[in-house]
C-alpha atoms as one frame of an Amber mdcrd trajectory, in Angstrom:
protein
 110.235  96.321  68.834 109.043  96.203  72.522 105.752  98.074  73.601 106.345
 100.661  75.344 105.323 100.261  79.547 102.103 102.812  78.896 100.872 100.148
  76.088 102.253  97.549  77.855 100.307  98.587  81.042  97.048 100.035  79.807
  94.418  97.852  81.091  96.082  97.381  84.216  95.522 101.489  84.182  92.073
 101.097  83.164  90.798  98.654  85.920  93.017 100.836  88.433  91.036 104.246
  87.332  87.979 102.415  87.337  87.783 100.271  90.195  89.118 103.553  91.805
  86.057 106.107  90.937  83.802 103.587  91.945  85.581 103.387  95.600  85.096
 107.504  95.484  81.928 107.806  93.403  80.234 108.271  96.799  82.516 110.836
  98.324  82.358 113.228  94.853  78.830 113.279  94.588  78.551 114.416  98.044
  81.221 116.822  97.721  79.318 118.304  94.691  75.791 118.661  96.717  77.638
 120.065  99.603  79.373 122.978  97.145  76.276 123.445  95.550  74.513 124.458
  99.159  77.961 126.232 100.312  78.675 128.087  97.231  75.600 128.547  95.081
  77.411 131.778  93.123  80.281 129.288  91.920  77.351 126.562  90.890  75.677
 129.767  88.030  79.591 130.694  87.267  80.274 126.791  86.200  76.343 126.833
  84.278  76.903 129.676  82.671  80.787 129.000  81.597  79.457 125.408  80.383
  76.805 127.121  78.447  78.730 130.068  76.589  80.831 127.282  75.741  78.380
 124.966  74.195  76.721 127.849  72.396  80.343 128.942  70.923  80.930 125.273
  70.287  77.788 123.833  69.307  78.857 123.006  65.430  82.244 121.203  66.487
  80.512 119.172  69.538  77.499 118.118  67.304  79.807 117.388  64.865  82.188
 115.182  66.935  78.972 113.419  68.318  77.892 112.737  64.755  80.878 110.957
  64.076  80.718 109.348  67.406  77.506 107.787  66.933  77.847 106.958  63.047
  81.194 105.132  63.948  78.700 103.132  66.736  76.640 102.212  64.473  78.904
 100.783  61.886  80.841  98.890  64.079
């Protein structure tokens, strides 16, 4: 049976998405510093969202880095 076009096409994909970021790398990092001096209340919203949801989280996301690291190191 024929691949399908998205396996057919996937590291085509992956060098698009990647030489991509690295053309806008640049432009997102200063986009970030500029919201952080702009909008300083949205910069604690997005710390403090990111950090009720790692303390809420913490047991699956050490958990999936566990695996993560053991499948590393076995490979």
């Amino acid at each position: 049976m024929d691949k399908s076009y998205y396996d057919r096409n996937k590291e085509a994909r992956k060098e698009y998405q990647k030489a991509y970021y690295e053309t806008k790398k640049g432009d997102l990092r200063r986009k970030r510093e500029l919201e952080v001096e702009l909008n300083p209340e949205k910069q604690e919203k997005n710390r403090n969202y990111q950090r009720n949801y790692y303390l809420t989280n913490r047991q699956k996301l050490l958990e999936r880095k566990r695996l993560r690291y053991n499948n590393a190191k076995s490979a």
